[in-house]
GUVONU-53538 format. One record per residue (C-alpha): x, y, z; residue number from 0. Coordinates in Angstrom, 3 decimals, always signed. Last residue first. Example, Ala and Ser with C-alpha at 12.3 -4.5 7.8 and 13.67 -1.06 7.14 Angstrom:
// residues 2
+----------+----------+----------+-----+
:     east :    north :       up : seq :
+----------+----------+----------+-----+
:  +13.670 :   -1.060 :   +7.140 :   1 :
:  +12.300 :   -4.500 :   +7.800 :   0 :
+----------+----------+----------+-----+
//
This chain:
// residues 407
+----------+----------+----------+-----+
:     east :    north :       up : seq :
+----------+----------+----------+-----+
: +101.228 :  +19.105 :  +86.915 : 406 :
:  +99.123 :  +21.170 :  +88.918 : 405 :
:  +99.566 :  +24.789 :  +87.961 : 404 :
: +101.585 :  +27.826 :  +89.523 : 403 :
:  +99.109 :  +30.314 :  +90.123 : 402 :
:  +99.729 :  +30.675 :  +93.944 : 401 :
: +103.757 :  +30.619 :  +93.960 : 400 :
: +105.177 :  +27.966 :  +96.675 : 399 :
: +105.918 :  +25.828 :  +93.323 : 398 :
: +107.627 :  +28.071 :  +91.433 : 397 :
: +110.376 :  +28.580 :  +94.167 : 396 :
: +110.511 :  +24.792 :  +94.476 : 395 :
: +111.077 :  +24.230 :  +90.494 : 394 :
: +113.689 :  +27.228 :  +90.988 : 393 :
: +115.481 :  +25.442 :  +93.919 : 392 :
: +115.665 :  +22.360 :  +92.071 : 391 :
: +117.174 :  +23.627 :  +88.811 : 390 :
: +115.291 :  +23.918 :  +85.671 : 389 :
: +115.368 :  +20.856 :  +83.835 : 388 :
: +117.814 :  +21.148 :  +80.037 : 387 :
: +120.207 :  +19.146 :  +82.731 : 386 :
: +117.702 :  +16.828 :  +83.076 : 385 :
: +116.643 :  +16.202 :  +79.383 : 384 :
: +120.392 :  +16.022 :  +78.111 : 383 :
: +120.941 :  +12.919 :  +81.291 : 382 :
: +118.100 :  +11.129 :  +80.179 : 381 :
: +118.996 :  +11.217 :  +76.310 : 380 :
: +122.904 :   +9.935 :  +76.875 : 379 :
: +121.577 :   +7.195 :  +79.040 : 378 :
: +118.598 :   +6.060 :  +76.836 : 377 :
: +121.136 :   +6.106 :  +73.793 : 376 :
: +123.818 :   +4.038 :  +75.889 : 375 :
: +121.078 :   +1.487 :  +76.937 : 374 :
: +119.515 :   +1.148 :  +73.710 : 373 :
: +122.947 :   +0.526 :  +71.986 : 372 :
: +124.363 :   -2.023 :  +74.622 : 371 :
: +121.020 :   -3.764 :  +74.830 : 370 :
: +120.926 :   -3.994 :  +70.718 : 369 :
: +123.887 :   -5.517 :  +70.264 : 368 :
: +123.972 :   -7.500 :  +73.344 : 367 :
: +120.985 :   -9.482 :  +71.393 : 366 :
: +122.666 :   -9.638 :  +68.686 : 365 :
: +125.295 :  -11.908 :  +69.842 : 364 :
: +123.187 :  -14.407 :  +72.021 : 363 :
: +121.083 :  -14.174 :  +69.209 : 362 :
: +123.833 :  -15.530 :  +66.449 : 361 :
: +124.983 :  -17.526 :  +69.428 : 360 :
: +121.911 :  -19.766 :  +69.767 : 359 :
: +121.075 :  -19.737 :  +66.267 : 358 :
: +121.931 :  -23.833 :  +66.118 : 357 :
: +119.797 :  -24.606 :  +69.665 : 356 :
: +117.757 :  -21.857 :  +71.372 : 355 :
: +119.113 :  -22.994 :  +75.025 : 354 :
: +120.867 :  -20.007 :  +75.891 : 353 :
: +118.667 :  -17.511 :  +74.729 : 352 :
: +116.335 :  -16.516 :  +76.956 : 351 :
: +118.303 :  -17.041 :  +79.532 : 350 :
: +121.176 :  -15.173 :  +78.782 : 349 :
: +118.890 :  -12.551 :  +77.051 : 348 :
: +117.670 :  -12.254 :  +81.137 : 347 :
: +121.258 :  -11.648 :  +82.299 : 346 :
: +121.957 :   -8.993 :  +79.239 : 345 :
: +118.952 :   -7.176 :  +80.518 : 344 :
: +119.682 :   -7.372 :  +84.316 : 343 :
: +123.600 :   -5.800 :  +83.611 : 342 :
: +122.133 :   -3.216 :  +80.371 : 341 :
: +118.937 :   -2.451 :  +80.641 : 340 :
: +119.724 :   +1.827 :  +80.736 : 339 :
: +116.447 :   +2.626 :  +79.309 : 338 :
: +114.776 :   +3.608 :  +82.921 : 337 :
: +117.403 :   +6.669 :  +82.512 : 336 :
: +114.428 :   +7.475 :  +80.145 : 335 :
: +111.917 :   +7.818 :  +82.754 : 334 :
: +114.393 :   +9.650 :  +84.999 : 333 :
: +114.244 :  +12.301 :  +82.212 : 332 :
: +110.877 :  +12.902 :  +81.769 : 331 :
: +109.981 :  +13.247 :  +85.296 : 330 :
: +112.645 :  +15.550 :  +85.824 : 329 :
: +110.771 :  +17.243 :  +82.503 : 328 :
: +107.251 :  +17.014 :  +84.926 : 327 :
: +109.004 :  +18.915 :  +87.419 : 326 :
: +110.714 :  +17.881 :  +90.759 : 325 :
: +110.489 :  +19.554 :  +93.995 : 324 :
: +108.924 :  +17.009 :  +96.094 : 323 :
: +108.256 :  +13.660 :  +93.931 : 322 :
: +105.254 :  +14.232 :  +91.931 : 321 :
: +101.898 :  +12.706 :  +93.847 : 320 :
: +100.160 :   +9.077 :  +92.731 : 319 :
:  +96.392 :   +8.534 :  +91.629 : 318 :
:  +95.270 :  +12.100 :  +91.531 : 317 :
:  +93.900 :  +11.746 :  +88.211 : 316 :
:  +96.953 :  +14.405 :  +86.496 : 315 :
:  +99.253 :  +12.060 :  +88.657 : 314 :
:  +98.241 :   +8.838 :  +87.724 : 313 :
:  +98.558 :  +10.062 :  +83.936 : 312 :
: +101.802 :  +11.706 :  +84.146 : 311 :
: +103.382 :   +8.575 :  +85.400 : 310 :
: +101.774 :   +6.884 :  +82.934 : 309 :
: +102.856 :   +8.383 :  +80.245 : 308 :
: +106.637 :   +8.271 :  +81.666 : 307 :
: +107.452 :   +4.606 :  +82.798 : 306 :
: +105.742 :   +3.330 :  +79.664 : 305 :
: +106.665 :   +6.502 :  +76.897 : 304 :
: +110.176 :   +6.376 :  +78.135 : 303 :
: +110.627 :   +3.054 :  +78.725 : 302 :
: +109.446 :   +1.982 :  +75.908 : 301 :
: +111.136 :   +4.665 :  +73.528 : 300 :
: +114.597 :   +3.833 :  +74.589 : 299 :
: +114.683 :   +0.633 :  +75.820 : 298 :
: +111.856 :   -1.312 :  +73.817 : 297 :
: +113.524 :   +0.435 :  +70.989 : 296 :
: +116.984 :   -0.888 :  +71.614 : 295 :
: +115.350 :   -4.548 :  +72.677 : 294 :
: +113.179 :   -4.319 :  +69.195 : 293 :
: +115.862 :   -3.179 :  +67.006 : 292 :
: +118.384 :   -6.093 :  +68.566 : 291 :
: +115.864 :   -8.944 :  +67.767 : 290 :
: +114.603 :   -7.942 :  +64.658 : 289 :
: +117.549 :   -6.846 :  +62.695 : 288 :
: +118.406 :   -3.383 :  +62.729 : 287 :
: +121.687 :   -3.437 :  +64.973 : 286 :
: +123.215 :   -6.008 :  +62.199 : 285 :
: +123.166 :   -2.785 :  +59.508 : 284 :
: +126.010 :   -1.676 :  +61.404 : 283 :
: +128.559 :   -4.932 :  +60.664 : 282 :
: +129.131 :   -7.994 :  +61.624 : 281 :
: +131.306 :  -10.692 :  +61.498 : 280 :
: +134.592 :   -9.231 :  +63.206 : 279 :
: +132.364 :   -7.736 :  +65.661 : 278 :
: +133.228 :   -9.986 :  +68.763 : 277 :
: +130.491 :   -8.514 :  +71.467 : 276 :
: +132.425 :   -9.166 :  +75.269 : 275 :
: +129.445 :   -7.681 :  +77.028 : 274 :
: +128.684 :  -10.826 :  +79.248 : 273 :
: +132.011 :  -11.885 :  +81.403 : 272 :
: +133.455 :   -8.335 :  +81.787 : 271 :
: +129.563 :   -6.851 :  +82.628 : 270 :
: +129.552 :  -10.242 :  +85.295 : 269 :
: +132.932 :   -8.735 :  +86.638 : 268 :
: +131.968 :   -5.425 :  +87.046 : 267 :
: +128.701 :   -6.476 :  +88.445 : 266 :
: +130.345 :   -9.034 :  +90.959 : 265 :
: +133.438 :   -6.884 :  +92.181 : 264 :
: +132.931 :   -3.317 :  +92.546 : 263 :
: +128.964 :   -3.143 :  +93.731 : 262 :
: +127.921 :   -6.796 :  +94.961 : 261 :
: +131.447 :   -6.681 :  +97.183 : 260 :
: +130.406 :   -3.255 :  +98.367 : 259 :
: +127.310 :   -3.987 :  +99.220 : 258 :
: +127.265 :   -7.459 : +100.890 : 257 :
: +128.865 :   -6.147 : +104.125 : 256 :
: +126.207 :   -3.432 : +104.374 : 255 :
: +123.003 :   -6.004 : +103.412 : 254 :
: +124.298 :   -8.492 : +105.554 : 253 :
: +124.336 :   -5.596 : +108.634 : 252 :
: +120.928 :   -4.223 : +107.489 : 251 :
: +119.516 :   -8.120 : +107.512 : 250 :
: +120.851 :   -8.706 : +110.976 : 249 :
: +119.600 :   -5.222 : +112.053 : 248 :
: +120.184 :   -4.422 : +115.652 : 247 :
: +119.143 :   -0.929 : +117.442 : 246 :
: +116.374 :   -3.186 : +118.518 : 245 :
: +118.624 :   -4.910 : +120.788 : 244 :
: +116.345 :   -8.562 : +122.066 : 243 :
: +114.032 :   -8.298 : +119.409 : 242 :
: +116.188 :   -8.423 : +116.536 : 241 :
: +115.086 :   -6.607 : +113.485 : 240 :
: +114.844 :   -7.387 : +109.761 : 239 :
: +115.741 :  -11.097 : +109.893 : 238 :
: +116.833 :  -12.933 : +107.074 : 237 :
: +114.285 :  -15.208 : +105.816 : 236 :
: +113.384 :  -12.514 : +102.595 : 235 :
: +117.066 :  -12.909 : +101.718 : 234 :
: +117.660 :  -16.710 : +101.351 : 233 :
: +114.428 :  -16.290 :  +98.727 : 232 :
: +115.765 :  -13.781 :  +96.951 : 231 :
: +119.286 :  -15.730 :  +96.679 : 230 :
: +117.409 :  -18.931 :  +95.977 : 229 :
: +116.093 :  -16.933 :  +92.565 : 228 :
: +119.643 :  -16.699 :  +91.506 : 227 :
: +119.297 :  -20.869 :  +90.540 : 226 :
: +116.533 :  -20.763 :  +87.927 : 225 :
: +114.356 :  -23.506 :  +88.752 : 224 :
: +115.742 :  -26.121 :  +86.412 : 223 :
: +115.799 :  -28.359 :  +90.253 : 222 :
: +119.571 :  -28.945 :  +89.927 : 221 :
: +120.104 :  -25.021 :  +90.250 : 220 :
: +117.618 :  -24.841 :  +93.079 : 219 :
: +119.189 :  -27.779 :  +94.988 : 218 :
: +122.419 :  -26.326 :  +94.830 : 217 :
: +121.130 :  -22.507 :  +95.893 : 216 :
: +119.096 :  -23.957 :  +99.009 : 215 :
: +122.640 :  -25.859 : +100.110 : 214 :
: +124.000 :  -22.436 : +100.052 : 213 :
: +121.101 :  -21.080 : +101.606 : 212 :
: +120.948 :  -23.238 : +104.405 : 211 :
: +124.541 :  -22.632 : +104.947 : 210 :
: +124.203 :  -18.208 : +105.003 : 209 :
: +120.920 :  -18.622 : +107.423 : 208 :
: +122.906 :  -20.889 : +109.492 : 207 :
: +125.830 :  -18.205 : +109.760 : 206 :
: +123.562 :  -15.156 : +110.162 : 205 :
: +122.726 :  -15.209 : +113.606 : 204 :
: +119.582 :  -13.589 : +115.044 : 203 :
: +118.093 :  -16.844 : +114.804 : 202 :
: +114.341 :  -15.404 : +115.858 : 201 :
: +112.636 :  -19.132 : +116.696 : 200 :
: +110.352 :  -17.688 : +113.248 : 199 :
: +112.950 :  -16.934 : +111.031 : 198 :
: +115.051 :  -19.883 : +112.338 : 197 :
: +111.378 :  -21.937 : +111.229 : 196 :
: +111.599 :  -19.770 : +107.887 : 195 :
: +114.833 :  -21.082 : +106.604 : 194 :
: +114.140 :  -24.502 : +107.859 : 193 :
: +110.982 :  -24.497 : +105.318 : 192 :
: +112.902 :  -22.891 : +102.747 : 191 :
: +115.441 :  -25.844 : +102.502 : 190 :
: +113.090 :  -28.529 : +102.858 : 189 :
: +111.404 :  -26.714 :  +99.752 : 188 :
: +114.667 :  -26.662 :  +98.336 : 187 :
: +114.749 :  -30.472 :  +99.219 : 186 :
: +111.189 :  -31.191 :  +97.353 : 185 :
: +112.017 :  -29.096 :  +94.182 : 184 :
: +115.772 :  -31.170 :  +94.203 : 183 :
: +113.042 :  -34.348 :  +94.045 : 182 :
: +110.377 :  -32.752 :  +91.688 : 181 :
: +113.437 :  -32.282 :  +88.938 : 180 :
: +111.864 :  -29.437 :  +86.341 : 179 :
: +112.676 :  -28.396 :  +82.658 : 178 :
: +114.007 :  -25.509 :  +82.409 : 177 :
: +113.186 :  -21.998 :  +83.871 : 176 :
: +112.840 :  -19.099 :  +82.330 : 175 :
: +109.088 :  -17.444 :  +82.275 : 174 :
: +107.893 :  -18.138 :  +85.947 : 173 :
: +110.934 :  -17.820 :  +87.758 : 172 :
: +112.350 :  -15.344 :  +85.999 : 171 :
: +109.456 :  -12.868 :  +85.308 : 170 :
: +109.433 :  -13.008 :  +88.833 : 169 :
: +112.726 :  -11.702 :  +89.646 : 168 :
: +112.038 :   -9.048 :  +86.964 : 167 :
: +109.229 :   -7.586 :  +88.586 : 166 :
: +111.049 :   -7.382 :  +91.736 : 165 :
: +113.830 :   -5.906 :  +89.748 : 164 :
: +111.463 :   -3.298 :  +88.553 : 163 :
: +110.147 :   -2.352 :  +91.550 : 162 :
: +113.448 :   -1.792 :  +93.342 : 161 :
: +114.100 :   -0.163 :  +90.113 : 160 :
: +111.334 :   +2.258 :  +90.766 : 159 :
: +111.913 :   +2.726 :  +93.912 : 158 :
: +115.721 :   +4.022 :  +93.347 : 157 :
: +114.311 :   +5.933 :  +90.803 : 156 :
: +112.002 :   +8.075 :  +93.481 : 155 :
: +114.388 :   +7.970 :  +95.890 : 154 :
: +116.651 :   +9.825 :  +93.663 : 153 :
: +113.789 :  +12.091 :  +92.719 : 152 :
: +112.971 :  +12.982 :  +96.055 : 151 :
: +116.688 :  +14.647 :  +96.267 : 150 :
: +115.891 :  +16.754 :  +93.538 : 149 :
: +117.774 :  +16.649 :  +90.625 : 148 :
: +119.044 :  +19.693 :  +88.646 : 147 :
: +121.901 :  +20.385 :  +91.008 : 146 :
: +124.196 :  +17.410 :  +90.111 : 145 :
: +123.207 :  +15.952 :  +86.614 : 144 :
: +125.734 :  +13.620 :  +86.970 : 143 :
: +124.034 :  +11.823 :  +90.070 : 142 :
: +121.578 :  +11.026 :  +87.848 : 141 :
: +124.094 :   +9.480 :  +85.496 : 140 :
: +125.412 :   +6.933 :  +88.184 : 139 :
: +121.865 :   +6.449 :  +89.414 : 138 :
: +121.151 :   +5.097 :  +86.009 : 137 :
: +124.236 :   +2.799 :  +85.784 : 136 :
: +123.881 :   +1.447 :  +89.472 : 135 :
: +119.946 :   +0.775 :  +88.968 : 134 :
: +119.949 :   -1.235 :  +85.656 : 133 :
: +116.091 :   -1.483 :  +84.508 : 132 :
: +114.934 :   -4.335 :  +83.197 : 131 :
: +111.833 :   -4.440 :  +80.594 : 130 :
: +113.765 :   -4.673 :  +77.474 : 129 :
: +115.174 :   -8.180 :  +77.709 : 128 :
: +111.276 :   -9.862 :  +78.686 : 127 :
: +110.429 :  -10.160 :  +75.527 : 126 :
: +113.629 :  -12.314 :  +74.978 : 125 :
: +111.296 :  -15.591 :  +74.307 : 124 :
: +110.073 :  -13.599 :  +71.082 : 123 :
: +113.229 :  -14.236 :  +69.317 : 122 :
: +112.185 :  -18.038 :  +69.423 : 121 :
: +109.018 :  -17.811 :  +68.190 : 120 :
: +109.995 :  -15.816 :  +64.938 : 119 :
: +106.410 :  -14.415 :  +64.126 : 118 :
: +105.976 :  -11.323 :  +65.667 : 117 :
: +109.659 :   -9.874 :  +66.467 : 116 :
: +108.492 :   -6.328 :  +66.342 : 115 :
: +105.440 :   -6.371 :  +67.977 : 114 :
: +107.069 :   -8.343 :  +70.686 : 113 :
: +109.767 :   -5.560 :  +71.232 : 112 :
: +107.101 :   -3.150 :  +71.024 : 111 :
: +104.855 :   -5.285 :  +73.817 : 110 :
: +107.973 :   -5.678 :  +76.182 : 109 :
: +109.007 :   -2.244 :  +76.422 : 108 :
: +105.544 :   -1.193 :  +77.026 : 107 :
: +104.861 :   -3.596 :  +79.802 : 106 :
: +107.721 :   -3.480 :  +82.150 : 105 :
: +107.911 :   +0.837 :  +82.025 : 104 :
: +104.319 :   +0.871 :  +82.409 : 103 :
: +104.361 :   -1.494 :  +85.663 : 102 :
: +107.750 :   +0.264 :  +86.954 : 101 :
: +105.948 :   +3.628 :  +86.588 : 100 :
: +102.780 :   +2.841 :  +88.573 :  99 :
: +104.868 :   +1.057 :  +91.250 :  98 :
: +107.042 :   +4.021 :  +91.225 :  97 :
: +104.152 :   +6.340 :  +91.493 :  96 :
: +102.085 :   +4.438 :  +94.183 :  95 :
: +104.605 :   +2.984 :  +96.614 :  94 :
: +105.271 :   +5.915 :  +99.152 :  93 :
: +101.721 :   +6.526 :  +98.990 :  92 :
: +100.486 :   +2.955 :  +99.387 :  91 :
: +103.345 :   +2.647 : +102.870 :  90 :
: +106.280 :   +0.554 : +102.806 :  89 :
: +107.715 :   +1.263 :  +99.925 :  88 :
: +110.450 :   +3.789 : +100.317 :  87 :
: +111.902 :   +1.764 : +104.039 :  86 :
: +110.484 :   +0.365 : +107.046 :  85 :
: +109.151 :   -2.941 : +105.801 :  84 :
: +108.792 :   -2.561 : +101.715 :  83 :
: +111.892 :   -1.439 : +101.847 :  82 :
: +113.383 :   -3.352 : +103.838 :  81 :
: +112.311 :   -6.536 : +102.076 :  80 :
: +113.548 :   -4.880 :  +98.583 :  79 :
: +116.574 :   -4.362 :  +99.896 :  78 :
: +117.401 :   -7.711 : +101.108 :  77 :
: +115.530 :   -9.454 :  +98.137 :  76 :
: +118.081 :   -7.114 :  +95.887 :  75 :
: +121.205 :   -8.283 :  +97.948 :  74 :
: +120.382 :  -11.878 :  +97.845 :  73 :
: +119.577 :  -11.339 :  +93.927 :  72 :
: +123.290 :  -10.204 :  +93.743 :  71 :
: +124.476 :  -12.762 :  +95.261 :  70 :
: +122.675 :  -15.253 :  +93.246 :  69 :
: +124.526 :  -13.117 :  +90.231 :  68 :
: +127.669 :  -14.814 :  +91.720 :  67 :
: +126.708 :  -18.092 :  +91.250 :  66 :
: +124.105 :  -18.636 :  +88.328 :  65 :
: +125.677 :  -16.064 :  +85.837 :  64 :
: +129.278 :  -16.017 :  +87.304 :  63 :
: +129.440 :  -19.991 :  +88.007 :  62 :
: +127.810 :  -20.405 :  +84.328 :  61 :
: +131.027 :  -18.111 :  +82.993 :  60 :
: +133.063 :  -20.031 :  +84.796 :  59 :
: +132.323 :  -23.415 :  +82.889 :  58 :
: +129.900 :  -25.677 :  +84.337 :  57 :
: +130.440 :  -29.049 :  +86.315 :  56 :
: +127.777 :  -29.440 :  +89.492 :  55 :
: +127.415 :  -33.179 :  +91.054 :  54 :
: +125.403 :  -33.453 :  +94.218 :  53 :
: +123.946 :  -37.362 :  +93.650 :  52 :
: +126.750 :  -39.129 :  +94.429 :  51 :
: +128.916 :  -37.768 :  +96.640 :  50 :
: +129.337 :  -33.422 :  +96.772 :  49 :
: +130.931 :  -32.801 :  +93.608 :  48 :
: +131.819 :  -29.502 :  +92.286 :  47 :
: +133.110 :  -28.950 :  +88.805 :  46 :
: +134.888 :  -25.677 :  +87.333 :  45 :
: +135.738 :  -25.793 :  +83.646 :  44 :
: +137.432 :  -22.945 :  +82.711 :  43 :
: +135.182 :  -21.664 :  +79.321 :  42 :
: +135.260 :  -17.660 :  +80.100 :  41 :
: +138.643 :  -17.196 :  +80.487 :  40 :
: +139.791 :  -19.310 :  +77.657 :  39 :
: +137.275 :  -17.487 :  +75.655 :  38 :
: +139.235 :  -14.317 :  +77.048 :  37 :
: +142.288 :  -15.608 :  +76.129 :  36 :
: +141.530 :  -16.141 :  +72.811 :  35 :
: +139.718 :  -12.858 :  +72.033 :  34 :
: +143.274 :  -11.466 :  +73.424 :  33 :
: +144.326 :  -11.393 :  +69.298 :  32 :
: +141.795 :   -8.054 :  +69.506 :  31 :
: +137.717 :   -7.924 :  +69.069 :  30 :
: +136.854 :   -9.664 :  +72.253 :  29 :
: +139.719 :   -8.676 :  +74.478 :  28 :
: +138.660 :   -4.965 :  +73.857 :  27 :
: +135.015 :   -5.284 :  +74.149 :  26 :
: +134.942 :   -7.174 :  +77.237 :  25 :
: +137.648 :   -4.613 :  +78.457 :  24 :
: +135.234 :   -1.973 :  +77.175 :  23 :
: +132.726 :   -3.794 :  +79.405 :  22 :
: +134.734 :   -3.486 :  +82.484 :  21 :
: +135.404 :   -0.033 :  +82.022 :  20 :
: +131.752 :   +1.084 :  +81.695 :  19 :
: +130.950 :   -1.105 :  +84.691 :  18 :
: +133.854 :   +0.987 :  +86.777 :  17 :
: +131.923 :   +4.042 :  +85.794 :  16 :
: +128.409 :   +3.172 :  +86.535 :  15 :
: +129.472 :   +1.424 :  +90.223 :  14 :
: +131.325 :   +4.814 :  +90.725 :  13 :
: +128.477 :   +7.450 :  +89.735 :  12 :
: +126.596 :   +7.219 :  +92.989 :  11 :
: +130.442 :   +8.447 :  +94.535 :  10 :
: +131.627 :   +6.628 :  +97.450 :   9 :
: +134.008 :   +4.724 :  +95.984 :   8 :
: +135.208 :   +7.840 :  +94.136 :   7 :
: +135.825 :   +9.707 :  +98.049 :   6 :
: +138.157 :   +6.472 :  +98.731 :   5 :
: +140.238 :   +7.000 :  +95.555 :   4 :
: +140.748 :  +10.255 :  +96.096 :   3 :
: +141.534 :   +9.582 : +100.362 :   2 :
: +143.998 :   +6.831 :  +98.988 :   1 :
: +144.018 :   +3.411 :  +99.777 :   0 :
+----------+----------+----------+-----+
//
């Protein structure tokens, strides 16, 4: 591997640019004579059978959207445990303003896309599309804007999303699961309960953790609980610390191997998998039906006003503090990055839409439409406003200056 190659890899912006690439290869293969191969791709039939009653078949786009994204939940639940442990939100003023701004920047989104799809009952079960936040994209442009952010603001976002995928995870299990089977419900609960007693006797090994929660993931999927959440719950029985070598971090080690492979393998390949829009049928007045107007607008001016009016608000009351050396325009701008939806929105118009009978694939179509739209305006407006910011060291020098106002 080369040293260029390595430095990219390290890069905030990496994960953002190899997703770009993998959905313009979804693009490509889904509007050229390779649109065959790619369904082809996309419709292997895998099948699993463990005896008699264990008995998975899906095609590999299923095993991508319930498998692999169950590794990606595992990695959320890991960091969202140490955060709210050790890390960004373990304290009320560490937590207030990003909590603040993930709550605003859930709820507006969803009540304009709602608004806007009043009366079609099932476009209104993706009201929940605009309210996700994708973390790798909008750090990726925030690391663009080189000088103008503040470190504080980094964390800031990164809390934020943490927030906003927790939000997300249980949007999920409440709002989108299927129909229920109390038996597999009674052996994931097995499942947990073992999880939590090697918790508790301080396993310090990951191994059974990892098997438990393999056979926690199976029963989840046949319960019609949705099947990432058992990688959230896997996470949150993995051990922060071990007593014995507190320099030790079973969950910090998982959460370091798991990285990499979450980063340049499973989002790239679930963006390959999910943004594949064929627009042989369509055309540009499609973006301004219902379903697709109300996720771009939910993303764009949402976010924006949710994440950002309230921000501003808990401040001016003394509710929540702005992040060290940022202005109310950094503000501004991180708020929009909040549009980017794009890898936890198209999973959640997955589910929303999957099961919506004959118009299934019309809004499984349109639906990408509008996520792929809002998120690329949101991007392309949050990264203008923060380099129009001042630069950090100027916000700072303003702020040690007596007159210089409260924000």
């Amino acid at each position: 591997m080369t040293s260029a190659f390595k430095t990219f890899l390290k890069k905030d912006s990496a994960v953002g640019v190899l997703l770009m690439i993998a959905t313009g290869l979804a693009m490509l293969f889904a509007n050229t004579q390779l649109e065959v191969l790619y369904n082809y791709f996309l419709d292997t039939p895998i099948e699993i059978r463990l005896g008699r009653q264990i008995h998975i078949a899906k095609p590999l786009l299923l095993w991508i959207n319930d498998g692999l994204m169950a590794i990606f939940f595992l990695l959320i639940g890991l960091e969202v445990k140490r955060e709210v442990l050790v890390g960004q939100l373990s304290s009320r003023a560490q937590i207030a303003l990003p909590g603040i701004a993930a709550i605003g920047g859930m709820l507006a989104p969803a009540i304009i896309y709602s608004i806007i799809n009043l009366g079609d009952s099932t476009a209104l079960n993706g009201w929940a599309i605009p309210a996700a936040t994708d973390i790798a994209f909008a750090l990726g442009i925030l690391a663009l804007a080189g000088d103008r952010v503040p470190t504080s603001l980094k964390i800031f976002l990164l809390a934020l999303a943490i927030m906003d995928d927790l939000g997300a995870i249980i949007i999920i299990a409440l709002f989108y699961s299927g129909d229920l089977s109390n038996s597999m419900l009674m052996l994931a609960a097995l499942c947990l309960v073992a999880l939590v007693i090697l918790n508790r006797m301080k396993v310090m090994s990951i191994t059974p953790y990892m098997w438990l929660g393999a056979l926690l993931w199976i029963f989840v999927l046949k319960s019609g609980v949705h099947a990432t959440l058992a990688g959230v719950a896997l996470a949150f029985a993995i051990p922060l610390k071990n007593p014995k070598n507190p320099d030790e971090s079973p969950l910090e080690y998982l959460e370091h191997d798991l990285h990499p492979w979450v980063s340049f393998l499973i989002l790239p390949v679930f963006a390959f998998a999910n943004a594949g829009i064929p627009f042989a049928d369509m055309s540009f007045g499609d973006l301004f039906h219902a379903v697709p107007l109300g996720i771009m607008l939910g993303l764009v001016i949402g976010k924006l006003v949710g994440s950002y009016g309230i921000s501003i608000a808990a401040i001016k009351m003394g509710w929540a503090q702005m992040p060290h050396g940022a202005s109310a325009r950094h503000l501004l701008g991180v708020a929009a990055l909040c549009g980017i939806g794009f890898t936890m929105s198209l999973f959640i118009g997955g589910l929303a839409f999957e099961h919506t009978g004959g118009d299934a694939e019309t809004y499984l179509l349109t639906h990408r439409m509008g996520i792929l739209a809002g998120s690329l305006i949101a991007g392309i407006a949050g990264y203008l406003i923060l380099k129009l910011a001042a630069p950090v060291a100027e916000v700072q020098d303003r702020a040690t200056r007596p007159d210089y106002p409260v924000p």
